[in-house]
C-alpha positions in Angstrom: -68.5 35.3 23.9 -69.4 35.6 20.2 -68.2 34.0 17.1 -68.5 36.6 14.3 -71.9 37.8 15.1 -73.4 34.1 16.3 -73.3 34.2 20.1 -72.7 31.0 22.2 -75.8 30.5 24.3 -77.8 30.9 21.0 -75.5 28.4 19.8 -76.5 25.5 22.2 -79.6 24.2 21.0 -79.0 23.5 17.6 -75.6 22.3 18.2 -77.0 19.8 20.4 -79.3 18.7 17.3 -76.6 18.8 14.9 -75.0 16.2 17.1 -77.8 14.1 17.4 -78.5 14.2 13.3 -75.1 13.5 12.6 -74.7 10.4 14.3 -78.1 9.3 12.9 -77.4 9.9 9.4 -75.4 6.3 9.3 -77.9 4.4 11.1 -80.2 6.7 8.0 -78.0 5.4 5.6 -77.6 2.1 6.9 -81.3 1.7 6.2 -81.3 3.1 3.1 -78.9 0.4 2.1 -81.1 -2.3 3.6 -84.0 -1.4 1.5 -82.4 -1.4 -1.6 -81.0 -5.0 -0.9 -84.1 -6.2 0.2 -86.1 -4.7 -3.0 -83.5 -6.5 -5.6 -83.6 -10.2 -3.6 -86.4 -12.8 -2.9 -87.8 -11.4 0.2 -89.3 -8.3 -2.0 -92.4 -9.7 -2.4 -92.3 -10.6 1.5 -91.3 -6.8 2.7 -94.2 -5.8 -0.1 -96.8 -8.1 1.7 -95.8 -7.3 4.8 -96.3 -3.5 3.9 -99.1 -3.5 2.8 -101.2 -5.4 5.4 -104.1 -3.4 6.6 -104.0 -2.2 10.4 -106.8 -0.2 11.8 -109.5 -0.1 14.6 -113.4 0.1 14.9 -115.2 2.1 17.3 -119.2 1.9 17.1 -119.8 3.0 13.4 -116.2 4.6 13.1 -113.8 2.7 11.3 -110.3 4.0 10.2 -108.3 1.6 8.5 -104.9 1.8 6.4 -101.6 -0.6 5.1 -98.9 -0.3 7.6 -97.2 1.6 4.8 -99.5 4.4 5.1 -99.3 4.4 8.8 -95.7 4.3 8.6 -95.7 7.8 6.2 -99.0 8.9 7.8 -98.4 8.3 11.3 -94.8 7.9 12.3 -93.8 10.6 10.0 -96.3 12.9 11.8 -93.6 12.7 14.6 -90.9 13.2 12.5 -93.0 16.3 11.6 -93.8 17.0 15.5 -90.3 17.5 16.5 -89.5 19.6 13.4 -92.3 22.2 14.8 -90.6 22.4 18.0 -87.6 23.3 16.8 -88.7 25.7 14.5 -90.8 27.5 17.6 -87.8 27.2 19.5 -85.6 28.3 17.0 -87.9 31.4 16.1 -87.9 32.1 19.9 -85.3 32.1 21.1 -82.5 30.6 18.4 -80.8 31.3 15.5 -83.7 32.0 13.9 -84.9 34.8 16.0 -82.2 37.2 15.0 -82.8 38.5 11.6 -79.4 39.2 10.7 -78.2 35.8 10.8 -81.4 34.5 9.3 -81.3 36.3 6.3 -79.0 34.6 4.2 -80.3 31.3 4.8 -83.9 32.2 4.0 -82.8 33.5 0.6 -80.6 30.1 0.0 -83.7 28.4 1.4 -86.2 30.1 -1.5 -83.6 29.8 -4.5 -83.0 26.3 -3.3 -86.9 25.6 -3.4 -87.6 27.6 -6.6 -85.5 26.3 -8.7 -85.1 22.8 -8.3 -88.9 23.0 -9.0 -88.4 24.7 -12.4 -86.3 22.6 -13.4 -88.4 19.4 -12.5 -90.8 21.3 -14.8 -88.6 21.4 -17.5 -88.4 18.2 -18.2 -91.6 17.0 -17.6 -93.5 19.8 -19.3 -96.6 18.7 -21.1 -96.9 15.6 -18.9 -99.6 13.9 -17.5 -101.5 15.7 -14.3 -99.6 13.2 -12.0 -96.5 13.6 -13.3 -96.2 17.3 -12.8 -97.2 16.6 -9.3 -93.8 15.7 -8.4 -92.0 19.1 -9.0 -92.0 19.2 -4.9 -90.1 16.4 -4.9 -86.2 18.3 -5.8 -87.2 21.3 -3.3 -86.6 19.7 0.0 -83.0 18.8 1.9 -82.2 16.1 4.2 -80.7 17.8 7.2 -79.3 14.5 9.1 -77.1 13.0 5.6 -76.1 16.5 5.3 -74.9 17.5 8.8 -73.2 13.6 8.6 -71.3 14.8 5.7 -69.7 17.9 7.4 -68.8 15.5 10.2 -66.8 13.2 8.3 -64.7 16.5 7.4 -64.5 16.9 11.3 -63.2 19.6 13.3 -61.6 21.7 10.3 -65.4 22.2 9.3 -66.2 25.9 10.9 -69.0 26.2 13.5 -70.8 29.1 11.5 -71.3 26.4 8.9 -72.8 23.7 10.6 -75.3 26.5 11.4 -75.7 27.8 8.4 -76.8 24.6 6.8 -78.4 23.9 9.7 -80.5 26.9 9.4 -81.1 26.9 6.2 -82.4 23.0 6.5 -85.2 23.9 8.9 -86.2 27.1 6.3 -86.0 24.3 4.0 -88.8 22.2 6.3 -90.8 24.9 7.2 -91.4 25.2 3.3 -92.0 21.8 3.1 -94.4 21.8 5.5 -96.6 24.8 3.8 -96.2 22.6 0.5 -97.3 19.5 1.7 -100.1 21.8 3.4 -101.2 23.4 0.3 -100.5 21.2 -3.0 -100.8 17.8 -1.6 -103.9 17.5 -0.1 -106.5 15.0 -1.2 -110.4 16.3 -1.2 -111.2 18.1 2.1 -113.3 17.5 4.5 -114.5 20.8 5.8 -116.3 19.5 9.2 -113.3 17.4 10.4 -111.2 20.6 9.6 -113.1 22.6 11.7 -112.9 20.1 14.4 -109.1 20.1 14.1 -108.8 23.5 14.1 -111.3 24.2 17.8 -109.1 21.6 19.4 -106.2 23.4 18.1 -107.6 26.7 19.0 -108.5 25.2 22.7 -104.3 23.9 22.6 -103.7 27.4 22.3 -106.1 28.5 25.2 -105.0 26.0 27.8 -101.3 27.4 26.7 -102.0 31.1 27.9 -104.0 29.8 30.6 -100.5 28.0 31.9 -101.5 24.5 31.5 -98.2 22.7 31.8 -99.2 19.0 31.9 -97.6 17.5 28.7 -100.4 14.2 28.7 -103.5 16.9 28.3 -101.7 18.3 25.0 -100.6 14.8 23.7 -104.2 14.1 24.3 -106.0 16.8 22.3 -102.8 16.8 19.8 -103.2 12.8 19.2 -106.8 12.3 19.3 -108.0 15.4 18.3 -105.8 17.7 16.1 -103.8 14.8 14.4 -106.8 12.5 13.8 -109.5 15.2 13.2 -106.8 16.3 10.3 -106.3 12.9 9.1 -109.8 12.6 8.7 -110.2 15.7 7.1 -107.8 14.9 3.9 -105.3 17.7 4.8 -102.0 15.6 5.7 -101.8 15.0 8.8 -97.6 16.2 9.2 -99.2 19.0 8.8 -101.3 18.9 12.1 -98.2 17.4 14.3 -96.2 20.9 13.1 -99.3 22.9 14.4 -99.9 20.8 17.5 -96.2 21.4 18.1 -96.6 25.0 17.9 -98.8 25.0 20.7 -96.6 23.4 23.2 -95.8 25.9 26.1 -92.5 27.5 25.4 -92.4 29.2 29.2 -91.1 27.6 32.3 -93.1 27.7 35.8 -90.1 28.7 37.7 -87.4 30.7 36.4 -83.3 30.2 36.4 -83.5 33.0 39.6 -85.9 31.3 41.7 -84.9 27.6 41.1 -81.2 28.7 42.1 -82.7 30.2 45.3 -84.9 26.9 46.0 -81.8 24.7 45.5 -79.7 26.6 47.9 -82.5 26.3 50.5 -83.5 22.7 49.3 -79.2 21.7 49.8 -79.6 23.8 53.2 -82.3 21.8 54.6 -80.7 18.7 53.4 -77.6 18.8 55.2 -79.4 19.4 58.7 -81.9 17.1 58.1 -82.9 13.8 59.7 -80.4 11.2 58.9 -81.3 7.4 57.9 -80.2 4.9 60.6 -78.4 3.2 57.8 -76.9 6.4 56.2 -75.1 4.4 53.9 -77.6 2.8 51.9 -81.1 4.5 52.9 -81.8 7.9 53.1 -84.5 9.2 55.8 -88.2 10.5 54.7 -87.0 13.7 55.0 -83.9 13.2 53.1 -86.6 11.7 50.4 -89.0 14.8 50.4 -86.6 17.4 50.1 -84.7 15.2 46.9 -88.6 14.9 45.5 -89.1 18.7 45.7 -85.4 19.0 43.9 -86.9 17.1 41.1 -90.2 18.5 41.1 -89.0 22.2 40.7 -86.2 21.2 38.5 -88.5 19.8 36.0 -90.5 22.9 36.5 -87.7 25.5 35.7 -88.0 22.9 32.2 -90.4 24.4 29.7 -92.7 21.5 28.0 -91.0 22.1 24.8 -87.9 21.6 25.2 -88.5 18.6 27.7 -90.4 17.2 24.9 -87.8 18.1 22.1 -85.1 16.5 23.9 -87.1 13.5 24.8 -88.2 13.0 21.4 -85.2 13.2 19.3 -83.5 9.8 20.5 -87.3 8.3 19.0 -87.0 10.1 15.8 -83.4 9.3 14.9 -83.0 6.3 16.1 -86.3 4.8 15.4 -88.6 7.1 13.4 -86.5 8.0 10.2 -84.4 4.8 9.9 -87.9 2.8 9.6 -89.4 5.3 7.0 -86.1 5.2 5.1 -86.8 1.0 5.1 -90.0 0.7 4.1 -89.7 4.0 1.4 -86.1 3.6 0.0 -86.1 0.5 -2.1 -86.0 0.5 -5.5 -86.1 -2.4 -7.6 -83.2 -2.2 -10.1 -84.2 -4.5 -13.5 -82.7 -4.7 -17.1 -84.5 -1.7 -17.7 -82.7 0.7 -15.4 -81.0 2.9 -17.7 -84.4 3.6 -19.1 -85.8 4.3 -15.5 -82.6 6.5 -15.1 -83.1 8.8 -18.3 -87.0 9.2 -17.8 -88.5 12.7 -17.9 -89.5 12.1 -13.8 -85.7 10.7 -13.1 -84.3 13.6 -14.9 -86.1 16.2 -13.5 -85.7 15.1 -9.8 -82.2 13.9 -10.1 -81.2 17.8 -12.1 -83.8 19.1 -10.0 -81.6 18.5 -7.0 -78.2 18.6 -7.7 -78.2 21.8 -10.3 -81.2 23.3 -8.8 -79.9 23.4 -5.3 -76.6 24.5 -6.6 -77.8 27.3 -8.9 -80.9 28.2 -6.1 -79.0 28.5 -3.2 -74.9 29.2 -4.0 -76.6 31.6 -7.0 -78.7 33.7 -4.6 -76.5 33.6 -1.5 -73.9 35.1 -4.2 -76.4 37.2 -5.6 -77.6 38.9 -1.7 -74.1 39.6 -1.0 -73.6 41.4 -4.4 -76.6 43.5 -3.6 -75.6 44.5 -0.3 -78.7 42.3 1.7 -76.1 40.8 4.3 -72.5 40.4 5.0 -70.8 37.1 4.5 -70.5 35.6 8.3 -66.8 35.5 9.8 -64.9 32.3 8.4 -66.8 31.6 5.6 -65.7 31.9 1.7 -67.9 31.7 -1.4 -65.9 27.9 -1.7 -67.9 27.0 1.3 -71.3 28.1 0.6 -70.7 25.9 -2.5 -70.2 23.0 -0.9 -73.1 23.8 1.5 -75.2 24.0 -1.3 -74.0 20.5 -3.3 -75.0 19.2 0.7 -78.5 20.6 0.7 -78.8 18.4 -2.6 -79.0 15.6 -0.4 -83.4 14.8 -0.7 -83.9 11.6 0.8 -85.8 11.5 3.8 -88.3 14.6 2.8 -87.9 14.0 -0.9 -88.8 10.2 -0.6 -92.2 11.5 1.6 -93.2 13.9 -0.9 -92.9 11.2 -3.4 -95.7 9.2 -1.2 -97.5 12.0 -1.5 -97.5 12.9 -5.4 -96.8 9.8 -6.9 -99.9 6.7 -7.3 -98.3 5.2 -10.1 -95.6 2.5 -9.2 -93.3 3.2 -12.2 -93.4 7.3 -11.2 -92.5 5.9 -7.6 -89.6 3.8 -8.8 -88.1 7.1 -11.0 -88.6 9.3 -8.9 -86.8 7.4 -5.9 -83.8 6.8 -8.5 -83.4 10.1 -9.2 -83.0 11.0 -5.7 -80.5 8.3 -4.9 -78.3 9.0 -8.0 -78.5 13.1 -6.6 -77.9 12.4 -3.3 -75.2 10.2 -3.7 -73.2 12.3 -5.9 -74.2 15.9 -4.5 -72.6 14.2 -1.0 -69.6 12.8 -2.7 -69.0 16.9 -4.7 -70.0 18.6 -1.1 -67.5 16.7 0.9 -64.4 17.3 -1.9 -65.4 20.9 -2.1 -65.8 21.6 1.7 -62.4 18.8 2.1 -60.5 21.4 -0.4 -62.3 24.6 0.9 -61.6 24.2 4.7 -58.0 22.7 3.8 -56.9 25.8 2.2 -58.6 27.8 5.0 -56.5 26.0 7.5 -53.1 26.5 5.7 -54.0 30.1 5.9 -53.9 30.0 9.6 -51.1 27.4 9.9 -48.5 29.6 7.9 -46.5 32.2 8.8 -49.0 34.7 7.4 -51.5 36.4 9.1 -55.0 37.4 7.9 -55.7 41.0 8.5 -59.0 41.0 6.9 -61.5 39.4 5.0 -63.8 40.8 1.6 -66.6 39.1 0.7 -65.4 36.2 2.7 -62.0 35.8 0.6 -58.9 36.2 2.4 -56.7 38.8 2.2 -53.1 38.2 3.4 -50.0 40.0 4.9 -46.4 38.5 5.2 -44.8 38.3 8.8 -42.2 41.0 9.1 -38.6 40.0 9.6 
């Protein structure tokens, strides 16, 4: 069964993760909220401390050392960065993603929404310092789980072509993250603990074709070789948890035809097998075996990555993101705010987002359809793609990490993180009352005694009932 051209069982994956990001987004912005409380009281100076204690280990004449703050963006970011991988591979596999019809669209929203949010961060900081024109990464990226928690306060009126789109378009979004973080923010490189990273990686890859399906010997070389080996070298190391994740075996030992002839002999066996004295409570060692094999070939017919997706996503959401969205959102709001607001680095994130990802992604989309690239999907109107776009606006989570990355200076920090909080704030409030209004006036259509008989360029086109 299809919807437009999106078909069902493609659909399953990613609407499991929309589910999962929209519920986290108010535990996301729960913690948001907590930071900037705690920034503008007393205990500032206590969270600050606390942040910034140094953590590390020594082995022999290797030491690695950082502030917990560090670890937080370095380390459990690297997760957050981990599970985006997987779902990319899995999305390019076998998702959304792996169709190119229903990926084009979003990849050209995706670039317009990168490009120009960056040019216009340029804009207004052209002719600053070195550092300062570092941050025109910081507008480009979109916070998928505020986002997809914004179409679910619209609820079911919300089409389910749209929560893919956006969705779709958010992990484009990531990907080029990722290759930005990769290429631009990178301190100086260590070419030998590169070139470690990369055999471990390469031997990842090796023990993958080889059908190696033991999940501890790729955390293993993933943890203490890839991601560390990276972090040594001065490449991020995000960068190294999306390549380790790439690497994860994507196949499945048995397949859906021979685990549904082993549980039919497995359920045979069980009914004429031994029975416990005490069949109530116990079950007999043979009753045992045969449930063990059950569970053995059952999480066989499971491929590593999407055991490890699934798994992974509860620690992410509920654990991962809230914590970096604690110890990153604060910002401490003084006398001088309205100075901090109309900096150069304020402006240009805070414009960079909301016109930038309006004009980059509603401008293009538009633009493609004009030009004949694609078709616009069944259900969706230009109104739509809009509000989509004033969504994608949202930066926090990625936006706030990029700022780690090209920001030293405390006072940058501090503009930069109010620019993205006055964008995100207001994009969400204009893409809920545009996709409130757009999907209200979609449903009257239906509800009236009209009917639609077809549809150009995603605009309606209506026919009274005959008497």
């Amino acid at each position: 069964m299809t919807i437009g051209t999106l078909n069902f069982s493609m659909l399953d994956p990613m609407m499991r993760f929309i589910k999962k990001s929209t519920f986290s987004s108010f535990l996301l912005f729960f913690s948001a909220a907590m930071a900037l409380i705690l920034s503008n009281s007393p205990a500032n100076n206590y969270v600050q401390w606390f942040l910034n204690q140094s953590i590390g280990f020594t082995f022999g004449g290797f030491a690695l050392e950082k502030s917990l703050l560090l670890w937080i963006n370095d380390g459990l970011m690297s997760i957050f960065f981990f599970v985006v991988g997987l779902e990319l591979k899995r999305e390019i596999l076998a998702g959304e993603l792996s169709v190119p019809r229903n990926v084009l669209m979003p990849i050209v929203g995706a670039v317009g929404g990168m490009l120009i949010p960056a040019l216009i961060y340029l804009a207004f900081n052209y002719g600053g310092s070195a550092e300062v024109i570092r941050g025109w990464g910081i507008p480009m990226a979109t916070d998928i789980a505020f986002a997809l928690g914004v179409l679910y306060l619209l609820g079911p009126r919300v089409p389910i072509q749209l929560k893919v789109f956006l969705t779709a378009l958010a992990i484009m979004d990531d990907l080029g993250a990722v290759l930005i973080v990769a290429i631009f923010y990178t301190s100086e490189i260590s070419l030998l603990n590169l070139t470690i990273g990369g055999i471990i990686l390469g031997l990842m890859f090796t023990l993958n074709k080889l059908g190696v399906r033991r999940v501890l010997i790729f955390a293993i070389l993933g943890i203490g070789g890839v991601w560390l080996a990276t972090l040594l070298s001065g490449v991020h190391a995000t960068v190294a948890a999306v390549l380790a994740a790439f690497a994860i075996p994507a196949d499945r030992k048995i397949n859906k035809t021979n685990y549904l002839n082993n549980i039919k002999q497995l359920a045979a066996k069980f009914k004429t097998a031994n029975k416990a004295e005490q069949e109530m409570y116990l079950l007999s060692s043979e009753e045992e075996n045969i449930i063990g094999e059950i569970k053995r070939i059952s999480k066989a017919s499971i491929s590593p990555l999407q055991r490890l997706e699934r798994n992974m996503h509860g620690l992410v959401v509920y654990l991962v993101m809230p914590i970096f969205a604690l110890a990153n959102a604060g910002v401490v709001i003084d006398s001088n705010w309205l100075q901090m607001i109309g900096s150069p680095v304020a402006m240009g994130v805070s414009f960079g987002l909301l016109f930038g990802k309006i004009i980059g992604i509603y401008g293009l989309c538009i633009l493609g359809l004009k030009l004949g690239w694609y078709e616009m999907p069944d259900g969706f109107n230009k109104s739509m793609i809009l509000g989509v776009s004033c969504l994608a606006a949202i930066g926090f989570t990625m936006s706030l990490f990029i700022t780690a990355l090209a920001f030293e200076n405390p006072v940058y920090i501090e503009q930069a993180k109010m620019g993205i909080l006055m964008a995100s704030m207001v994009s969400g409030l204009m893409g809920y009352l545009i996709l409130k209004r757009a999907t209200s006036h979609k449903n009257r259509f239906f509800s009236s005694s009209k009917n639609v008989v077809a549809t150009e360029g995603g605009e309606e086109v209506l026919e009274k009932q005959n008497a």
